[in-house]
N, C-alpha and C positions, 0 to 999 in steps of 0.2 A: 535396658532402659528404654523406655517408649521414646520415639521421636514424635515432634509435635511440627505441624508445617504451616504456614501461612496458607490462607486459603486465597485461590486465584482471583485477583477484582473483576474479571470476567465472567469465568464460566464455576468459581467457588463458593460464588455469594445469591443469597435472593434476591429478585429484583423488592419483595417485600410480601407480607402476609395478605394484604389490603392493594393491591396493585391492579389495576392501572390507578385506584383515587386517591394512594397514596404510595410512592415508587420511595426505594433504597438508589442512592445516586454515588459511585466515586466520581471524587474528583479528584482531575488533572489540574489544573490552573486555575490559580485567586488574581484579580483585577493586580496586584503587584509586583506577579512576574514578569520578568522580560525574556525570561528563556520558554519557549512551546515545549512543555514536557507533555509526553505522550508513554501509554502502555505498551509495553513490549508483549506483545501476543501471548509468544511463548511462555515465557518466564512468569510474569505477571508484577513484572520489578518496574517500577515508572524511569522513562529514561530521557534525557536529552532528543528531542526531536530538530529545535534549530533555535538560533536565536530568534529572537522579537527583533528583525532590521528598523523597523521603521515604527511611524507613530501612534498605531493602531495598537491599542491594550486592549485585553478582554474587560468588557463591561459588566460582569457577572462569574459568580462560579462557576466552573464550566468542566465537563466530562462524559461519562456516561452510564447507561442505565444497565446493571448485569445482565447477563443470558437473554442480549435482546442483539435480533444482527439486521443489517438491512438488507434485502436481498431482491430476489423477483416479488412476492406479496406486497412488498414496502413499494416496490416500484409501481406495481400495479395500483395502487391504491393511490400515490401520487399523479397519476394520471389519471385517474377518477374523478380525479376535483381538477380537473385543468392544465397540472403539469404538461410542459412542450417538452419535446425531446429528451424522454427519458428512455435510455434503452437500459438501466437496468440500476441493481441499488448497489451503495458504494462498500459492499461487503467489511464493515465495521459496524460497532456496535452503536447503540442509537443513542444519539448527542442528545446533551440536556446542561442549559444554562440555569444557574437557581440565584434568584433575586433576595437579598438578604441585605437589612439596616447595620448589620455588624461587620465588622473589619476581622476577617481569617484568613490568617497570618498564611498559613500552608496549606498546602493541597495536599495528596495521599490520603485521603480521608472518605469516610461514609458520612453519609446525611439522610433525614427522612425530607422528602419536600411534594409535595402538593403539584402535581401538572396543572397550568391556567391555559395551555394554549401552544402557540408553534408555527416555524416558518415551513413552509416545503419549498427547500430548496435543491436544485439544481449545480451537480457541480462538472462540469464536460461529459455533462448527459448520464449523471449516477444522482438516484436519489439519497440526497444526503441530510434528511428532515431535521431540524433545531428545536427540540421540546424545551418551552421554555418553563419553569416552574417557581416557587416561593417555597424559604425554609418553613417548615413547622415552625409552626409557633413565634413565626417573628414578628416584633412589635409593631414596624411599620407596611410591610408586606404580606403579613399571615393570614389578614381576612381577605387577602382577595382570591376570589374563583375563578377568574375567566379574563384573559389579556384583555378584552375589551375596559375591564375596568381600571388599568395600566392609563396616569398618562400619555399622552402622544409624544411626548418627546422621550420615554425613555422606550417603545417601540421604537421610536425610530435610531436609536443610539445602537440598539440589539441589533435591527436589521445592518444597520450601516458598517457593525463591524463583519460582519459576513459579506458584504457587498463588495469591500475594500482589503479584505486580509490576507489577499492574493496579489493584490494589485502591485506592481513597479513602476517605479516612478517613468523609467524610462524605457517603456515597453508597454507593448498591447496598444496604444495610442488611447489609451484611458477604458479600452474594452474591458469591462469585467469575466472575469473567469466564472463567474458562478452568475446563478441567478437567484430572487425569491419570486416564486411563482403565485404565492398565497400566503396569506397569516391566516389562520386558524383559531377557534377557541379552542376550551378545555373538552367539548366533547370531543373531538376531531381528533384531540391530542394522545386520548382515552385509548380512541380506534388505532394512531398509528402505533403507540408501543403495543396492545395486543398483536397488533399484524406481526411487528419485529420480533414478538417471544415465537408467535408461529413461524417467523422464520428461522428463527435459532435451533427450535426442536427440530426442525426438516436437515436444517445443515449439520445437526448432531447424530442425528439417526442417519444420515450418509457418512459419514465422519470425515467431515472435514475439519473439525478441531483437533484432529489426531496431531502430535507431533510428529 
């Protein structure tokens, strides 16, 4: 009898037919979680990463894009446009928030969505870029192309939960752990997940996804 296997949300799936101008996204976390679930490498089973301590919720769908890794290219590329102190990328695959009018319920899911743009951020010196995108086809977020067309406040809600989603109350003395070094539009954003697929194929061809 054949066995039939889940295929890995990482290194199993496409990032998409149409990719960079239209990317395949799993997602880990819907705006209603309070638990940080995250990909277990290995396995490809979504797992408990930590609670949500504090008051910072994710503002958006949130996960990443397949067979994309961040590595030296990503890094170099981040320092292209101004990144400070990057000495290298945060060896995971590359983040992506996806803006959507509708309420989903769970996360472990695929999505098609539209890249608009992205923060390059900085996190104890690894680039760790946030592409931000829109579901297909959604009724109040679908036609836009390019973050500049995003009100300003809900930029800034995106930035702020990265700014802050490290942060303790009672530590660092309000120092943030990360930075954003730049927002970007959707061509920029185009650029960095190409870089991230050419990093993935480099780290695959060393094999570094071996178990």
């Amino acid at each position: 009898m054949k066995k039939n296997y889940k295929a890995h949300p990482w290194h199993g799936i496409s990032p998409g037919d149409d990719c960079p101008n239209e990317i395949t996204a799993f997602i880990e976390i819907v705006p209603s979680d309070t638990i940080k679930y995250e990909i277990e490498k290995k396995s490809g089973y979504l797992k408990i990463d930590r609670p949500q301590k504090y008051s910072n919720i994710v503002p958006a769908l949130y996960g990443f894009i397949p067979q994309t890794y961040c590595d030296e290219k990503v890094a170099d590329l981040a320092r292209s446009i101004g990144a400070q102190n990057v000495e290298s990328g945060d060896d995971d695959p590359l983040d992506i928030l996806v803006l959507t009018s509708h309420n989903v319920s769970h996360a472990n899911i695929l999505l098609h969505a539209i890249p608009i743009g992205g923060f390059c951020m900085i996190d104890k010196g690894e680039a760790d870029d946030k592409i931000v995108a829109v579901l297909v086809d959604d009724q109040v977020y679908g036609k836009i192309t390019d973050i500049s067309e995003l009100p300003t406040a809900v930029v800034h809600r995106l930035k702020h939960y990265f700014l802050t989603y490290k942060s303790h109350p009672d530590e660092n003395s309000g120092k943030n752990l990360v930075s954003i070094d730049k927002t970007y539009g959707a061509e920029h954003a185009k650029k960095v997940i190409l870089t991230s697929m050419e990093d993935y194929k480099d780290a695959e061809e060393r094999g570094d996804f071996k178990s």
